[in-house]
C-alpha positions in Angstrom: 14.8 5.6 -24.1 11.2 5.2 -21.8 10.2 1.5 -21.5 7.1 1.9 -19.0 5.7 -1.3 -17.5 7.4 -4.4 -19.6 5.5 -7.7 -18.6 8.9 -10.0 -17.5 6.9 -13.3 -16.6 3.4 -14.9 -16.9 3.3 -18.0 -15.5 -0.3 -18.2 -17.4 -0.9 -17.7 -21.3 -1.5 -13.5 -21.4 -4.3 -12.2 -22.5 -4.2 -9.6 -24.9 -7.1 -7.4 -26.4 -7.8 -4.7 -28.7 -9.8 -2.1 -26.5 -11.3 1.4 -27.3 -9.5 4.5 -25.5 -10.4 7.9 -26.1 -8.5 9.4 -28.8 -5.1 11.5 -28.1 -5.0 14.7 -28.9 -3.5 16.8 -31.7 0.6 16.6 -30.5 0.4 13.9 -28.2 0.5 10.3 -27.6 0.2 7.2 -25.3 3.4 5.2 -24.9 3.7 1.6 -24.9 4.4 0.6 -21.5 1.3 3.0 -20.0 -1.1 1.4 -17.6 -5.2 1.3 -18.3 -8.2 1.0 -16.1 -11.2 0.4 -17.2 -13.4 3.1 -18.1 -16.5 3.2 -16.1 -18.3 6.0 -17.2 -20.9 4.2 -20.0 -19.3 5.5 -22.8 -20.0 3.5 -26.1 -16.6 4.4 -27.4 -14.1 4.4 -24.3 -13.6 0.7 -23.0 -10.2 2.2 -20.9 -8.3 5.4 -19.9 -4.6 6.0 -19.0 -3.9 5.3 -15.6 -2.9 8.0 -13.0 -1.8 8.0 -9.4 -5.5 7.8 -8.3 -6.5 5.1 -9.9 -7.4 2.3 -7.4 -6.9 -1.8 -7.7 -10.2 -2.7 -8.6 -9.8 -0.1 -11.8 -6.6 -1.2 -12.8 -6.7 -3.6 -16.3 -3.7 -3.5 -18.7 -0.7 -2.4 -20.1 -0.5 -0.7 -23.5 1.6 -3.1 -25.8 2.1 -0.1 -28.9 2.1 3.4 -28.7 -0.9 5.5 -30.0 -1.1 9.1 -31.6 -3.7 11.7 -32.5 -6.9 10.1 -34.1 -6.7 6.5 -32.9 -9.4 4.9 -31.0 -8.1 1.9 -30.2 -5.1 0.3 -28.2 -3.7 -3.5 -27.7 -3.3 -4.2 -24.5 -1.9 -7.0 -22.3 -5.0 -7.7 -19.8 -3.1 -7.6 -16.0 -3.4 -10.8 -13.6 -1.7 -11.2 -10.2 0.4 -14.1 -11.4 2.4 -11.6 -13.7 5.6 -10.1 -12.8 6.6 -6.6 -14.3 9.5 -4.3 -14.5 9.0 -0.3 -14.8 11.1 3.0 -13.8 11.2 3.8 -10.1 10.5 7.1 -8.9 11.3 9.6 -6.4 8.9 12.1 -7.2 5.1 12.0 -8.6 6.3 13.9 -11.8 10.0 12.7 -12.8 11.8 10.1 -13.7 14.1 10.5 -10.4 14.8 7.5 -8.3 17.6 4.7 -8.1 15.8 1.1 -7.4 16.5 0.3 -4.1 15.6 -3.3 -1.8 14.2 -1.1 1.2 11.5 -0.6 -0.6 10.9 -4.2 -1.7 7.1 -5.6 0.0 5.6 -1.8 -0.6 2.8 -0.7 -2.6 3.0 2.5 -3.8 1.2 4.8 -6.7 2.0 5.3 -10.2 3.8 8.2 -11.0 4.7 10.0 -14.4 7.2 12.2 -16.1 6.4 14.2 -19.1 8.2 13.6 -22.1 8.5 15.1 -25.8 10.0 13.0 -29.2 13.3 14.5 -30.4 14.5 15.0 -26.9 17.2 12.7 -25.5 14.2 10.8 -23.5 12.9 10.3 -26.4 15.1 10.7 -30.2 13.2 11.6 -33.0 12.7 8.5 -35.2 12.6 5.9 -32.4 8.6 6.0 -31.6 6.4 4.0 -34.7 2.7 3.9 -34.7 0.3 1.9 -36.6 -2.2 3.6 -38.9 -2.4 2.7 -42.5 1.3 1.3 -42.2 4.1 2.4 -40.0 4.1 5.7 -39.3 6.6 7.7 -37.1 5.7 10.0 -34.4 6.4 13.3 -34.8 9.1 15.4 -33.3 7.1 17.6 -30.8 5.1 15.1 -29.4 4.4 14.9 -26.0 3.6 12.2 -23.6 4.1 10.5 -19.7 6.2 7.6 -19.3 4.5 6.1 -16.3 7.0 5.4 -13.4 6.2 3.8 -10.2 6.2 6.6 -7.7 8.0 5.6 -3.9 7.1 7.7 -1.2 9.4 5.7 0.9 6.1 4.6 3.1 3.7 1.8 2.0 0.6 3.0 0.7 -2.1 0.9 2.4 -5.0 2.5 0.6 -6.9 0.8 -2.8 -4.3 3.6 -4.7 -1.2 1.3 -3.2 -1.6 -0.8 -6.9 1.9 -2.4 -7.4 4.1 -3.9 -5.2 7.9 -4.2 -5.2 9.2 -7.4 -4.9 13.1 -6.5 -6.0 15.0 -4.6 -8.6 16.9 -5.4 -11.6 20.3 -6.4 -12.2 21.9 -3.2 -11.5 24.0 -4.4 -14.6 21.0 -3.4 -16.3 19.8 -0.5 -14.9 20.2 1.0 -11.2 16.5 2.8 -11.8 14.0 -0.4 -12.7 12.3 -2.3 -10.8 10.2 -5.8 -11.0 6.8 -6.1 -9.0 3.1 -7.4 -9.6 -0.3 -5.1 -9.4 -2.4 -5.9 -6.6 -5.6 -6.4 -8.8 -8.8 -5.8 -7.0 -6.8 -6.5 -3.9 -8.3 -4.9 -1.0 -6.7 -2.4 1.4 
């Protein structure tokens, strides 16, 4: 099952907000766990937009905390800080979900990645995604939508796109493909 970015530790009191985000569309949906930057183009109704390997750390803002389908304007988010620690899927490649968590690549920053993914597959079984709108509702088999992975080129990415850094992996009791790390918010290259 995807998990995206799960916040592991705040040493401070999070933040969370309900934000506008343009609306998915018909068949798709944002996964809890997706990175958000804020949206800077002086739109009335978008505060953020999903993250993507070209966003950059003064961009990056929050974490999706539910999923949202088709229709939905809004999204609650957890705001990011530098204090917080986070785990999320490691990846070998800028579109899959391909990687084993590995220490070499602990101090790095690197870009997010993504794999595409569609409920009542096993990524995702049908049944196991719930949105809220008028009640519970459950997303529809069919769905499509991008687990956001942390994508390591093996190289550290020195530029304002080198957003999260590794800092170690997790138990590999747990999982041998997650790793824990922080965003480098409005760090500079």
């Amino acid at each position: 099952m995807p998990q995206g970015f799960n916040l592991i530790l705040d040493p401070d009191v999070t933040t969370f907000r309900r934000v506008k985000i343009a609306t998915p569309s018909a068949g798709t949906c944002v996964l809890a766990g997706t990175p958000v930057d804020q949206s800077h183009t002086a739109s009335a109704s978008v505060d953020v937009v999903v993250s993507t390997a070209s966003s950059v750390t003064s961009a990056i803002y929050g974490v999706t905390k539910e999923t949202i389908y088709a229709g939905q304007t809004s999204v609650l988010i957890a705001v990011i800080t530098p204090r917080q620690f986070w785990s999320c899927e490691v990846s070998t490649s800028a579109t899959t979900a391909t990687g084993s968590a590995s220490t070499s690549y602990n101090n790095l920053r690197s870009v997010l990645g993504y794999e595409p993914v569609t409920v009542g597959t096993t990524a995702i079984p049908a049944g196991d995604l719930q949105y809220l709108s008028n009640g519970v509702n459950t997303v529809p088999a069919g769905t499509t939508a991008n687990l956001t992975t942390i994508y390591n080129a093996t190289t550290d990415v020195t530029g304002t796109t080198g957003l999260f850094e590794q800092l170690g992996i997790v138990s590999t009791a747990i999982s041998t493909t997650r790793i824990v790390g922080r965003f480098l918010v409005e760090h500079a290259a």
